[in-house]
C-alpha positions in Angstrom: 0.0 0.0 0.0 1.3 3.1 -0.7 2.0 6.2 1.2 -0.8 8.0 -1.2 -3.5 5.0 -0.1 -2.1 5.3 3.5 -2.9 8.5 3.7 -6.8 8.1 2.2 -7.6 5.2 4.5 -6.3 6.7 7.6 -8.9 9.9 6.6 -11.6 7.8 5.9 -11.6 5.7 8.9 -11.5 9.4 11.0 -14.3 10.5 8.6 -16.3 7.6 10.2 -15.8 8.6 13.6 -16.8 13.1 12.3 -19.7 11.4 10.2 -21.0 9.6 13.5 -20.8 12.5 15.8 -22.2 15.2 12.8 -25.4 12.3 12.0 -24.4 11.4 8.6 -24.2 8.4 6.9 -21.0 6.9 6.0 -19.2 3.6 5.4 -15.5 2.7 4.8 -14.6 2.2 0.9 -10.8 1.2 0.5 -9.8 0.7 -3.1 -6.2 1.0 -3.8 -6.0 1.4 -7.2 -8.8 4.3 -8.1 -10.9 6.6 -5.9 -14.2 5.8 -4.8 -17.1 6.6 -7.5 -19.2 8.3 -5.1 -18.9 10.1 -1.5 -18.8 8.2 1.3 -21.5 10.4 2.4 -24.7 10.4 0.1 -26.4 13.6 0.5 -24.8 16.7 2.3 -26.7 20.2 1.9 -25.1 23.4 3.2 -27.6 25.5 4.7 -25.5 28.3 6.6 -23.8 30.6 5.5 -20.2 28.9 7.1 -21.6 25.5 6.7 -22.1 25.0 10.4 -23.1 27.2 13.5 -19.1 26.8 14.5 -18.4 28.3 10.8 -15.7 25.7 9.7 -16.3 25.7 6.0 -15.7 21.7 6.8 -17.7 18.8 4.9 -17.4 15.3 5.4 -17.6 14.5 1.7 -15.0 12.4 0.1 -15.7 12.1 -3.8 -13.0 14.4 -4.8 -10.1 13.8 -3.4 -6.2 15.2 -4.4 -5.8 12.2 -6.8 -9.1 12.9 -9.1 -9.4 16.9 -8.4 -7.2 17.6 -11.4 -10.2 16.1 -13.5 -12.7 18.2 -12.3 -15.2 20.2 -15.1 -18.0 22.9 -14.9 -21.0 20.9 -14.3 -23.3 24.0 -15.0 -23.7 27.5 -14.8 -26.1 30.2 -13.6 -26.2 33.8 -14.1 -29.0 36.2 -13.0 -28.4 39.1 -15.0 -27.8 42.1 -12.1 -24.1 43.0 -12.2 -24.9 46.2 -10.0 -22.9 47.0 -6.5 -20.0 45.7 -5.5 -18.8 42.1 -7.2 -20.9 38.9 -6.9 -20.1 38.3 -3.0 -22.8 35.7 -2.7 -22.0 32.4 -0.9 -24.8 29.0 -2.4 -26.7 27.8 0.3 -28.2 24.2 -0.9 -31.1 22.6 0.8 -33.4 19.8 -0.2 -31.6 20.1 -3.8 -32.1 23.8 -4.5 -29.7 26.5 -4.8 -30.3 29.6 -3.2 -28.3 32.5 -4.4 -28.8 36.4 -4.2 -27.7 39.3 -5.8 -25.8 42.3 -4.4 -29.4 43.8 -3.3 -29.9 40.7 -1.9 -33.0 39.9 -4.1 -33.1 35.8 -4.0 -32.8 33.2 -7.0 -33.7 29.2 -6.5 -32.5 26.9 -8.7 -31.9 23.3 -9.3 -28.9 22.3 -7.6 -28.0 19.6 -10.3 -28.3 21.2 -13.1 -29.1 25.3 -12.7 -32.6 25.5 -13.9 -33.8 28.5 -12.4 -37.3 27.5 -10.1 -38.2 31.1 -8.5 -36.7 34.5 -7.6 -37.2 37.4 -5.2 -37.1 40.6 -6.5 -36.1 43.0 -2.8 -35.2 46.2 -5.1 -38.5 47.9 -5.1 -38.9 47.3 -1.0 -35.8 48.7 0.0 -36.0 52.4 0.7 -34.5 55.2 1.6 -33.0 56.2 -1.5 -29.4 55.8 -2.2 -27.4 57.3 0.6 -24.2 59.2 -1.0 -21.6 56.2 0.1 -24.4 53.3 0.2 -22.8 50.9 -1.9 -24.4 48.0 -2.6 -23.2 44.4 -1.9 -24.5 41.1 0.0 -23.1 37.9 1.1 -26.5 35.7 0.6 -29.0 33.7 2.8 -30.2 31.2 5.4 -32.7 28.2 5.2 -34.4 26.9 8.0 -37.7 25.3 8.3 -38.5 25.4 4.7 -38.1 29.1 5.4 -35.0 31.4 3.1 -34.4 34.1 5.0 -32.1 37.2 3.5 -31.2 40.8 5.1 -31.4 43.1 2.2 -31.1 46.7 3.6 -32.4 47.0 6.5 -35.1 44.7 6.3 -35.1 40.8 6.8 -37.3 38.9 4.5 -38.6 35.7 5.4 -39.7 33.8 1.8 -41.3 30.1 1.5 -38.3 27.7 0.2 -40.2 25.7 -2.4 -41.9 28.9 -4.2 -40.3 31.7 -3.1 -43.4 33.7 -1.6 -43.5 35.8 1.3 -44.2 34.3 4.9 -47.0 35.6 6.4 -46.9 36.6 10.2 -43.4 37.4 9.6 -43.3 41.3 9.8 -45.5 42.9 7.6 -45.7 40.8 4.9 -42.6 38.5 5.2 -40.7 42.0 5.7 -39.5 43.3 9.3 -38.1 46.5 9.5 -35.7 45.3 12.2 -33.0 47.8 12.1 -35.5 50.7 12.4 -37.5 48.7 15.4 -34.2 49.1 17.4 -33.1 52.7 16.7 -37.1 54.1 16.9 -36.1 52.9 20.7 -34.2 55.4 21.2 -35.4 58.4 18.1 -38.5 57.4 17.0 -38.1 60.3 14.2 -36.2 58.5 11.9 -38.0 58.0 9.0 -35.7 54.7 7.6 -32.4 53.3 8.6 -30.2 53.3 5.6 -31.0 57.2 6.0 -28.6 57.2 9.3 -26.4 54.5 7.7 -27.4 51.5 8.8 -28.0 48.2 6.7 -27.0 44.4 6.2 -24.5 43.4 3.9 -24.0 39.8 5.7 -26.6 36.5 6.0 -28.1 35.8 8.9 -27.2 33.1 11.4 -30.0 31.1 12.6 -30.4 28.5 16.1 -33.5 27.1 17.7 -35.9 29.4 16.2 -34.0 33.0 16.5 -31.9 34.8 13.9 -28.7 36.4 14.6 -27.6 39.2 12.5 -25.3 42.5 12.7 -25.7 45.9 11.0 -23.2 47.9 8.9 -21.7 50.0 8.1 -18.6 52.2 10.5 -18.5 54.5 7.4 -21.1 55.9 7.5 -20.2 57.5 10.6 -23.2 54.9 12.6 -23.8 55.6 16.4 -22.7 51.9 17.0 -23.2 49.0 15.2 -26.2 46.9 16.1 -26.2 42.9 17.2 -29.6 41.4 16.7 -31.6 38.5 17.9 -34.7 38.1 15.7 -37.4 35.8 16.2 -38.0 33.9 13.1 -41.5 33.1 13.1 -42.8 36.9 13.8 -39.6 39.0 12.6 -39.8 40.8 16.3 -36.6 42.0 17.6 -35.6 39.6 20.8 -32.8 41.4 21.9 -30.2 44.1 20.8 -26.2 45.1 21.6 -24.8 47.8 20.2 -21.3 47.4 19.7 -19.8 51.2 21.1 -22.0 51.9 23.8 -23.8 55.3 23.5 -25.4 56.3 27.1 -25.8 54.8 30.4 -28.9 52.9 28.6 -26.8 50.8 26.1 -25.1 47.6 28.2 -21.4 47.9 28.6 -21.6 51.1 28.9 -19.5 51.2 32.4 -16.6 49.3 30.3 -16.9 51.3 27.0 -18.0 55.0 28.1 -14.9 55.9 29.5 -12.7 54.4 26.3 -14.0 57.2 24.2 -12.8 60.6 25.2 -14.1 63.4 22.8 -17.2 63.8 20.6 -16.9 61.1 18.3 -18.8 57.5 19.4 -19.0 56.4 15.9 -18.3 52.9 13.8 -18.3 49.2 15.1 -20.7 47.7 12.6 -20.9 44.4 11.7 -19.3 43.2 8.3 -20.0 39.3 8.7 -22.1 36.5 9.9 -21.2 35.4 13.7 -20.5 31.6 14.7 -22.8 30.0 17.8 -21.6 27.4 20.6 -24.9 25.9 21.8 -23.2 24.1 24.4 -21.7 27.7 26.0 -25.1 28.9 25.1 -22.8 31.7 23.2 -22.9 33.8 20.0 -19.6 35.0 18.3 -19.6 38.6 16.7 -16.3 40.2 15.3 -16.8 44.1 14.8 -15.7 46.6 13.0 -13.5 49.6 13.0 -14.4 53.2 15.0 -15.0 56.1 12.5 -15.1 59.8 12.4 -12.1 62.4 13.8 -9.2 60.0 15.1 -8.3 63.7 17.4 -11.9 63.6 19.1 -12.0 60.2 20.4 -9.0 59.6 22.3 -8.6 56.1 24.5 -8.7 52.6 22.8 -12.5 52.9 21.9 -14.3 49.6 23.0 -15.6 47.9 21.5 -14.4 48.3 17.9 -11.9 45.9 16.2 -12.7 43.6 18.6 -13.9 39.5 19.1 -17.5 40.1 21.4 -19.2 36.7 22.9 -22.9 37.7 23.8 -25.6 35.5 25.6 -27.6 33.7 23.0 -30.8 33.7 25.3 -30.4 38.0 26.7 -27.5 39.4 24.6 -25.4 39.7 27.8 -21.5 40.5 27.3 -20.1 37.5 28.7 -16.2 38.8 27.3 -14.4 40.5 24.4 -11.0 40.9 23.1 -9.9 44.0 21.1 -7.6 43.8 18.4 -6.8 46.9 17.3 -6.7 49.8 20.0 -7.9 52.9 18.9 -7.5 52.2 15.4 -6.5 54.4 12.5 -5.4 52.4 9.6 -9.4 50.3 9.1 -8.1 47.6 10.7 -11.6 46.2 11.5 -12.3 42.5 12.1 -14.6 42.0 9.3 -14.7 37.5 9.0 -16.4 35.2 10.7 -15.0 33.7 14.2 -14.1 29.9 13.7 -15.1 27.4 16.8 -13.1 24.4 17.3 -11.5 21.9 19.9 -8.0 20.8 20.4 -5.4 19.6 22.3 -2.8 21.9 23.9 -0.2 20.1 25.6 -2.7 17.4 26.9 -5.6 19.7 27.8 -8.9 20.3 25.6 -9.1 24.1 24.6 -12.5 25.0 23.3 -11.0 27.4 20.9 -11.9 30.5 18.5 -9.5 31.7 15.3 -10.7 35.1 13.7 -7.4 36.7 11.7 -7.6 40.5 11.4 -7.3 42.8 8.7 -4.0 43.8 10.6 -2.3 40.7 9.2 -2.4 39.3 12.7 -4.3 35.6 13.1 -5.8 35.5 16.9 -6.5 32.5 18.8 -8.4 32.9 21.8 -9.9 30.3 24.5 -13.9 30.8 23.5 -14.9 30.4 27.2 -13.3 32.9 28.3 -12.0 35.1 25.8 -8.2 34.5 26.9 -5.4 33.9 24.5 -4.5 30.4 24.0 -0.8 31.1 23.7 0.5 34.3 24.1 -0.3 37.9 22.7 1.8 40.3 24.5 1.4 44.2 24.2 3.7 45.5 22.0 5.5 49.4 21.8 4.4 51.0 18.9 5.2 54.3 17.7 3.4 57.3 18.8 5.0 60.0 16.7 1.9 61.6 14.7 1.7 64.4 12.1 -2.1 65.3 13.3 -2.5 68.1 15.7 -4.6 66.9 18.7 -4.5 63.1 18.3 -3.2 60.7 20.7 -2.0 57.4 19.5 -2.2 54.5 21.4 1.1 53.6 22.5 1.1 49.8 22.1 -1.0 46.9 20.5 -1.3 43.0 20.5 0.7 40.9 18.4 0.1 37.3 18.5 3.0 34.9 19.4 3.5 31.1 19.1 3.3 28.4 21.5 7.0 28.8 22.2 7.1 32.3 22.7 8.5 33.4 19.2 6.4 36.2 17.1 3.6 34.6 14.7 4.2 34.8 11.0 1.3 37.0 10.2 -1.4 35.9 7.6 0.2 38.8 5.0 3.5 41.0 5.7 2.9 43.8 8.0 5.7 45.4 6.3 5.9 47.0 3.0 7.4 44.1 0.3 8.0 44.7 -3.3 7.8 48.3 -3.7 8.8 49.5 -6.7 11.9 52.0 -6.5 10.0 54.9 -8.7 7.4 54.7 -6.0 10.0 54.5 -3.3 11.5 57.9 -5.0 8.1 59.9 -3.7 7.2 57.8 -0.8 8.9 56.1 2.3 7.9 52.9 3.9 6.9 53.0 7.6 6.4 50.3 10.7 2.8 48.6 11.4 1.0 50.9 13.6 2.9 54.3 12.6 0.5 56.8 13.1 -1.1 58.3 9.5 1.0 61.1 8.4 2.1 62.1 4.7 3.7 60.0 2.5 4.4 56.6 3.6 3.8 53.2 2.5 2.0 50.7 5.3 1.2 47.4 5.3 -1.0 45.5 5.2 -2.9 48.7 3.6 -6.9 49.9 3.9 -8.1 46.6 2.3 -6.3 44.0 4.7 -4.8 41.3 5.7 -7.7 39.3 6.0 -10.6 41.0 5.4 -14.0 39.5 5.3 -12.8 36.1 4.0 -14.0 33.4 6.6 -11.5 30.8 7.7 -12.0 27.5 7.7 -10.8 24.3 10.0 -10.1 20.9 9.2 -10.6 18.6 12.1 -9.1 16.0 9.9 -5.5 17.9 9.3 -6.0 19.6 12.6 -5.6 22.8 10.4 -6.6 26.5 9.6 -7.2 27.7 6.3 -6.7 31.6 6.1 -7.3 33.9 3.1 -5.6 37.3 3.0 -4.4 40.2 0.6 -1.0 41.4 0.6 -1.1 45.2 -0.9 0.8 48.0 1.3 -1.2 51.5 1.2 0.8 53.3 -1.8 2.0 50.2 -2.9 2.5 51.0 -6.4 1.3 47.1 -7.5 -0.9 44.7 -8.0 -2.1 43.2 -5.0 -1.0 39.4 -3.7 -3.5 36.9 -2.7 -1.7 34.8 0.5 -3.2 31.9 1.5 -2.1 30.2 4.3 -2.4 27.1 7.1 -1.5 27.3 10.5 -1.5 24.7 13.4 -3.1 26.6 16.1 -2.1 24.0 19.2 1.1 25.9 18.2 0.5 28.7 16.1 2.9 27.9 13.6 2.5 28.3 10.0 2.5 25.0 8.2 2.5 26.0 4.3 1.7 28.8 2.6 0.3 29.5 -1.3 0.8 32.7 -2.9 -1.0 33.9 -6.1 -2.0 36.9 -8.0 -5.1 38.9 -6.9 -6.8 39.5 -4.0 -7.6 37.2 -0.9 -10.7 38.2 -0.4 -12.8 35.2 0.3 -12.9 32.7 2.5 -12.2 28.9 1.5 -14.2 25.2 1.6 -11.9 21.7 3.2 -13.1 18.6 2.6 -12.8 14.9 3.9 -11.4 14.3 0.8 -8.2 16.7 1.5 -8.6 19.1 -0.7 -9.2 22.8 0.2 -11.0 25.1 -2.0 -10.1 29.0 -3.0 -10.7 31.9 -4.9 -9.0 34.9 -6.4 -9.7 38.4 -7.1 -8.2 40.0 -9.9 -8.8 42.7 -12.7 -8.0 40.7 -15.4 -9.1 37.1 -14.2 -10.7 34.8 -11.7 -8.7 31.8 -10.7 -10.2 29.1 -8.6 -7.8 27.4 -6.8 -7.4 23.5 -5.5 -4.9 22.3 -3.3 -3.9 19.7 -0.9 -5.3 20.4 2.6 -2.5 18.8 4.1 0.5 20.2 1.9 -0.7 23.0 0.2 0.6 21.2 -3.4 -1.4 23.2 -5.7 -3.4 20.6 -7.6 -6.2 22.3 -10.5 -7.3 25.9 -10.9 -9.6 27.6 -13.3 -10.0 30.8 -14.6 -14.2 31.6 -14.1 -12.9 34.9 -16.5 -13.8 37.5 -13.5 -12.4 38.2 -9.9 -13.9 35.3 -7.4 -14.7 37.7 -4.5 -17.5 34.8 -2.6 -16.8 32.0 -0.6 -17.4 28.7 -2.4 -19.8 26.4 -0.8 -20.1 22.2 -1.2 -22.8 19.7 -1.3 -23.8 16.1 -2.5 -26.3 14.5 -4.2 -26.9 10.8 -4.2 -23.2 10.4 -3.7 -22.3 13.1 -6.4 -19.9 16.0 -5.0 -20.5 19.8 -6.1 -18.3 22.3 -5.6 -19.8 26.3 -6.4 -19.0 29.7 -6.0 -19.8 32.8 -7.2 -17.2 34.8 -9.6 -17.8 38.7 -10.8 -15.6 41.6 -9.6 -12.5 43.6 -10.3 -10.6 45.4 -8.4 -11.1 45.2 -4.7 -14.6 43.7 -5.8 -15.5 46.9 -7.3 -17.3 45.8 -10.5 -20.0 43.3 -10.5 -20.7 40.4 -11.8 -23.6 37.8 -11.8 -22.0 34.3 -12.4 -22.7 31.4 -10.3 -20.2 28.5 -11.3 -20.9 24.7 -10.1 -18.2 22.1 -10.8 -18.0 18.3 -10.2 -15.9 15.1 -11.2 -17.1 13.9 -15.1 
């Protein structure tokens, strides 16, 4: 038996004992001289966003494995013809063999998950209002199923649509249409005549457990008075609960920790740029929020609790803990992906762990009980010496370190690489963390690091899969797309890919051992497979247009699907409406 075979048997026969545990079928196929001609696993949908409530982006299909993924051919493709807002950011969701997709309104489109027929769609542009807000820029991230119910956040409104036909739910809202953003903020100025008005809306897809949907507005930029958690019930669309994320008055919770972080008169930013992760069993809810906005010289201190991991009561939206990331950032160094949730071993105890990377470069594992580093993430000196009159920097920030005590290689460089000398001839190249002045060159710049790219975990390799974009502020370049595993029992980097384009989205691991990822580019779209356990690069294909979505996977009567959504240019800045479904001939 080779080492090849090895390997495959030794992951099947773990797949047994994740298939057990996750209630899917399975049974042990060795053959040692072809791969198997179906999935160990017969049917697997992917109804969240993230795949599961932990987010791992992990299936336990097996069809397409590293010795067969090189054979892998568009099985079919869909295109819904609105190429508006910002690239095609949707991620599939497939339940009961139908594809739900949106557009960058968020309007919905159902088709046939084996072959792309289109069944129904949604239409949300008409319902949205508000007007276009100078700086309202469209874009969405797609839906949730639950129930025989798709739900998707398109402005500020949730709608709540019947899966087979696509028709509003009654008793949800008005209409299937619950102004939910507006509910909270009439709380507290019942004058506002709609919420995208004061710069509030969703760009992400909900989360959904035991009835309730969890959701989080955007958008800092718009100079928001705090970003807004929300619990909605999903029957009747009623707000259960709210948190905003920068406390306002004595009458928002956390108040007594935040309040006194802000010093001056700006309290602006923290929204909410994806969708959060849920541990049932801690009865906890994951967010990771955004950066602060406004005048950096009227909100002195370290202004909590943007850039920052919060983990909120899933019953009352009580803080139970947070960790910031960034202290009183500067630079738009939000956290905009989702948290990861996984267990492991770290040096014979069982962590109950969390993984969210930064787009400071920075990849942070924390103990998800308690909030705590797993290994350490000392305060580091930074400098202080600004060119702005009035503004007080924060004088130092975390920086993640390995198990044995040594820096972490961050998820992109944190210092400017590359540079080409004209541009060097006008500009100069600075430290992470130098406070903004005139001419210099930062990494990682505005765009990240890892931006709003989930990660994904392999319980299988034991590994996380991180997605991030290497392109200094003044660069001069094209941007770099580095994608990267890391063991997080030590925090070490394992192997790393690098390609042209931009990291931007998040990736898909499979029992098979292959890993799944996009590119974003100008001039192309690769999609990108490689060995989960090596990083070989094994097939890629050009989809003709930036990939700027997080693929999703799924199987049908033993047939493996792979799809994601492709359409964007620069920075995702052009859109696109192409929904791309591969599988094995």
């Amino acid at each position: 038996m080779n080492a090849r075979v090895a390997k495959t048997l030794a992951t099947r026969l773990t797949l047994i004992a994740f298939a057990a545990l996750s209630g899917c079928t399975a049974s042990i196929v060795i053959e040692t001289d072809s791969p198997p001609k179906a999935s160990t696993v017969r049917t697997l949908e992917w109804p969240l966003h993230n795949f599961d409530l932990a987010g791992t982006r992990f299936t336990p299909s097996d069809q397409i494995t590293p010795e067969n993924v090189a054979s892998l051919k568009p099985a079919w493709l869909f295109q819904h013809g609105v190429i508006d807002g910002v690239s095609n950011q949707t991620t599939p969701i497939i339940v009961d063999g139908i594809m739900y997709v949106t557009d960058a309104r968020g309007s919905v489109y159902a088709t046939n998950a084996t072959d792309g027929h289109l069944l129904w769609e949604y239409n949300v542009s008409g319902k949205l209002g508000g007007g276009r807000r100078e700086g309202y820029i469209f874009r969405h991230r797609g839906v949730v199923v639950d129930d025989g119910i798709v739900y998707t956040a398109a402005g500020s409104f949730i709608f709540a649509l019947d899966a087979k036909t696509g028709e509003p739910i009654e008793g949800f809202g008005d209409g299937g249409m619950a102004p939910v953003i507006l509910d909270v903020l009439h709380l507290k100025d019942p004058s506002i005549n709609t919420a995208i008005s004061v710069g509030y809306w969703f760009t992400t897809a909900p989360q959904i457990h035991n009835g309730m949907l969890y959701i989080g507005t955007t958008r800092s930029e718009s100079h928001i008075a705090g970003g807004y958690v929300l619990a909605v019930n999903a029957k009747t669309g009623e707000v259960e609960w709210h948190f905003n994320t920068v406390p306002q008055d004595e009458t928002d919770q956390g108040w007594e920790i935040a309040g006194p972080t802000w010093v001056g008169g700006e309290r602006n930013g923290g929204g909410i740029w994806e969708t959060p992760s849920i541990d049932p069993e801690l009865g906890l809810v994951y967010f990771a929020v955004g950066n602060p906005f406004g005048n950096s010289t009227k909100r002195d201190g370290i202004n909590l609790f943007t850039n920052a991991i919060i983990a909120l009561s899933l019953d009352t939206g009580k803080l139970e803990w947070f960790y910031q990331q960034v202290h009183h950032d500067v630079w738009d160094y939000d956290s905009g992906n989702q948290p990861v949730l996984f267990n492991m071993l770290v040096d014979g105890n069982q962590v109950k762990a969390l993984a969210q990377a930064s787009k400071n470069g920075w990849l942070y594992i924390l103990d998800r009980e308690t909030g705590q580093p797993v290994h350490p993430i000392p305060e580091i000196a930074v400098s202080t010496e600004t060119a702005t009159e009035g503004e007080e920097p924060w004088p130092t920030q975390p920086i993640p370190h390995k198990a044995n005590g040594e820096r972490m290689e961050p998820v992109s460089p944190v210092y400017p690489i590359n540079i080409p000398a004209e541009q060097l001839e006008e500009y100069h190249l600075v430290e992470q963390f130098t406070p903004i002045g005139p001419n210099q060159i930062f990494a990682p710049g505005y765009g990240g690091g890892s931006n709003y790219a989930p990660i994904a975990f392999s319980p299988l390799t034991g590994l996380l899969y991180v997605n991030a974009i290497d392109q200094p502020f003044r660069s001069g370049r094209d941007p770099m797309g580095y994608f990267s595993a890391y063991d997080p029992t030590t925090g070490e980097l394992v192997w790393r890919q690098i390609f042209e384009g931009y990291g931007q989205a998040g990736a898909v691991v499979t029992a098979g051992g292959v890993v799944f990822v996009g590119a974003g580019s100008n001039t192309a779209g690769y999609f990108y497979a490689y060995d989960a356990a090596t990083g070989e690069e094994l097939w890629k294909f050009n989809t003709g247009s930036g990939i700027f979505a997080s693929p999703a996977l799924y199987v049908i009567d033993g047939k493996e699907y792979v799809t994601v959504a492709s359409g964007g240019g620069s920075r995702g800045r052009r859109g696109g409406d192409l929904i791309l479904t591969f599988a094995l001939p």
